[in-house]
N, C-alpha and C positions, 0 to 999 in steps of 0.2 A: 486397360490395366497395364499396370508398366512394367516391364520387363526385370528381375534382380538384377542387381547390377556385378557382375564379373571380376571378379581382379585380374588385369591379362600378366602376361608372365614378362617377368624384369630383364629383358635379353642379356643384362650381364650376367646376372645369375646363370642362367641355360648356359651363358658360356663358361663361367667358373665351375657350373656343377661339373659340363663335359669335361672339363681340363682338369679338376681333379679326379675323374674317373680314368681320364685316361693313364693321367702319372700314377696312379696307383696300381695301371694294369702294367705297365712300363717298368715300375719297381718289383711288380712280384715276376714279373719273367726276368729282370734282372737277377733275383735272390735264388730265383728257380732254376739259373745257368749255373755250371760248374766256374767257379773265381778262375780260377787258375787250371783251365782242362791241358793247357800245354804241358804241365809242370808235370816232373817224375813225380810222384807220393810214395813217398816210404812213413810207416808206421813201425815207433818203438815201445816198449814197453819198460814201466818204472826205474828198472835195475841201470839204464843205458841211456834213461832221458836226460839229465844235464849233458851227459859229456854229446848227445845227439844232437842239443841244442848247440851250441856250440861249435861243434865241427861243420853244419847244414849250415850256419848264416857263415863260417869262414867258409866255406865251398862254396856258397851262390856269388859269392862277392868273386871266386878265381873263376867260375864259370855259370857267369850269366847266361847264355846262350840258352844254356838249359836246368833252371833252375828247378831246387828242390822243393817239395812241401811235406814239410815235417808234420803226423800227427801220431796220438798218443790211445794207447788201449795196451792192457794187462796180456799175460802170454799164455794164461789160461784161467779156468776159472768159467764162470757162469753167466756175467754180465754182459748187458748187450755190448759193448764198446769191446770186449776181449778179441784179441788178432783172429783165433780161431773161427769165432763166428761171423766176425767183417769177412773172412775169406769164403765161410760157407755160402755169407749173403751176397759173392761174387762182385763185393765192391771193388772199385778202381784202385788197385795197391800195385806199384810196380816191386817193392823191397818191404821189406820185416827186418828189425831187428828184435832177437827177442832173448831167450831164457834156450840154451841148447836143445835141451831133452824135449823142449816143446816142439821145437824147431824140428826136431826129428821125426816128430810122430808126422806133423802138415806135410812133411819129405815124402814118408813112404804115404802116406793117402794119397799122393799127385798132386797136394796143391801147389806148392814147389818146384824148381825149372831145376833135377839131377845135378850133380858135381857143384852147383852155384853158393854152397854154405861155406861161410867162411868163418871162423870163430876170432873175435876182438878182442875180448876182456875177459878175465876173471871176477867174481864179485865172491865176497863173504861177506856173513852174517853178523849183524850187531844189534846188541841191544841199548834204549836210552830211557827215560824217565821225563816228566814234563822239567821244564827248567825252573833250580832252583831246589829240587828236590833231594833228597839225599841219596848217591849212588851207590849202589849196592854192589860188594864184590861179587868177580864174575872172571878169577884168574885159574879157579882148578875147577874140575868138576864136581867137586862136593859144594864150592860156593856161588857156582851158579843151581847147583840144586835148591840150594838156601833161599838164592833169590828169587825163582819161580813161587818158592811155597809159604815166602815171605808176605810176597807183594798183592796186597785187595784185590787187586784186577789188573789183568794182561790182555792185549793186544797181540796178532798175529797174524801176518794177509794172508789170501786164497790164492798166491801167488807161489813160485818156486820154495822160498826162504819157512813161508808160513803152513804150504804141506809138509815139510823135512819136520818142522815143531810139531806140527799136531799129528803127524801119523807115524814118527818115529823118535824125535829126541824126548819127549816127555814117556813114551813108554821105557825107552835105555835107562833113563833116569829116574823110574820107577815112581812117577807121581800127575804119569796121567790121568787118575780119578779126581785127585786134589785138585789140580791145576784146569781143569776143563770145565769144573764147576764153579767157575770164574773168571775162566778165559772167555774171548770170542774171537773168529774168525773173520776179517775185515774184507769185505766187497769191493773192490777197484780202488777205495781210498786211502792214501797212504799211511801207514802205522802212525808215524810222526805226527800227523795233523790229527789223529786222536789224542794222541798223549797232550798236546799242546793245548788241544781245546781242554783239559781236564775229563777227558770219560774214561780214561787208561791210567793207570798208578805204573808203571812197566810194558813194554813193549819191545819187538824183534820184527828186524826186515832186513833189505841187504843194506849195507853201509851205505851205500852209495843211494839211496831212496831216503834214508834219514838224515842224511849230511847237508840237503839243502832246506831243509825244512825250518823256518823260525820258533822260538818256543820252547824247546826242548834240549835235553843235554844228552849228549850220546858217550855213555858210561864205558864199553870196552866192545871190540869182537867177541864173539865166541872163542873159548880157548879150541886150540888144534885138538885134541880129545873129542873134543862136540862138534866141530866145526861142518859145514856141509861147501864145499865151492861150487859157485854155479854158474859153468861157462856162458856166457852173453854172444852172440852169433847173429851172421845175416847173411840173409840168400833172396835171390828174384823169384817173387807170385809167376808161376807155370801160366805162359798165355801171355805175359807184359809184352805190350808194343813199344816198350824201351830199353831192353834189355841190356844192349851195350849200353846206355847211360846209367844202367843201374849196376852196371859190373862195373865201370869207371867210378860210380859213389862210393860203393863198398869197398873197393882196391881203397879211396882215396880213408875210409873212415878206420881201417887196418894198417895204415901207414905208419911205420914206425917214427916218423915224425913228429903225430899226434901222440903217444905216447907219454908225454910229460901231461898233455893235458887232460888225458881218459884217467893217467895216473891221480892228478889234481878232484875228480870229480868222487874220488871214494871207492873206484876199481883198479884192477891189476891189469896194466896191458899185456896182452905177449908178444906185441912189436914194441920196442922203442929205441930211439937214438943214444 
């Protein structure tokens, strides 16, 4: 009786199958390393990010040596990406820039390195409409009341700008019940990119988070009557093993030189040339 006859095994194969096992194990311990573990990391949040962007690629270009890595999470709030909880989750953050008042609470809990806060910017409040749409006055406070109780649907983050709306200027303005039964409160995405896709008919965030957004018109600030200002600041994660490079970022990101450009991005500096 004879024997079934075998297939023997195709030695390239055995050696392509290895060598794609291998580069697969090679790529995911590559993706499994930190990119850039030299690099300070500083995290900003909405109100700060263009003018962040900005200032980070002109500072790594003056000082390569010890370059920056800029990334991005809300200054409070509930989502996993928010600075608060990246610091509870003792991720690798040498600097924050963020929203003052937030800044001060991460201060006194410890997560924070004493004395290191330094405040940058000022930001106010504006509202815009998708583009194209008809802007609604927004120069006294009776026609920005108008325009809340106007507009189908509103927009407002979980951010600095959009608690000051929902837990206090719609009650001054006496149309909190109206206004919340057709408002919502937006989760780490930015007002503008609602309005733009069309889910929002009216919207408010800090100026400077709407101003770079495509899509939309940005109708006026808030008048000084309503206005809320919400100073933007930064200070070194308590524990950074880079502490002088992160005191040399933040000196360089407070420089009144930069000042024309933090001014250019939608905020107020309170250094400039």
């Amino acid at each position: 009786m004879k024997r079934p006859l075998t297939a023997r095994p195709d030695p390239s194969s055995s050696i392509a199958a290895r060598f794609a096992c291998t580069s697969v194990s090679v790529l995911a311990l590559l993706l499994s390393s930190p990119a850039h573990a030299s690099d300070l990391i500083a995290v900003t949040s909405g109100g700060f990010a263009e003018a962040a962007k900005e200032l980070t690629s002109r500072y790594n270009k003056e000082n390569p040596s010890v370059p920056v890595t800029l990334t991005f999470g809300p200054s409070m709030g509930k989502t996993n990406n928010a600075i608060p909880a990246r610091l509870a989750r003792a991720e690798p953050i040498d600097v924050v820039i963020m929203v003052g008042g937030a800044l001060d609470k991460l201060m006194d809990s410890g997560k924070l390195e004493p004395g290191s806060k330094v405040v940058i910017a000022n930001s106010r409040i504006a509202c815009a409409v998708p583009a194209g749409k008809p802007r609604p006055d927004l120069r006294t406070v009776a026609s920005v009341r108008q325009a809340f109780l106007d507009a189908p649907s509103i927009a407002w983050s979980d951010s600095a700008s959009g608690e000051y709306i929902q837990g206090e200027l719609l009650a001054r303005l006496g149309i909190e019940a109206e206004v919340k039964k057709k408002g919502k409160q937006i989760p780490a995405t930015p007002v503008g990119e609602i309005l733009a896709k069309g889910e929002a008919a009216f919207g408010c965030q800090q100026h400077s988070e709407l101003q770079p957004v495509h899509g939309i018109d940005i109708v006026a600030e808030l008048p000084d009557e309503l206005q809320r200002i919400t100073p933007y600041a930064a200070a070194i994660v308590k524990g950074s093993k880079r502490s002088a490079d992160a005191k040399a970022f933040i000196q360089y990101l407070a420089a009144p030189s930069n000042g024309k450009l933090i001014k250019a991005t939608g905020l107020t500096p309170l250094n400039t040339n």
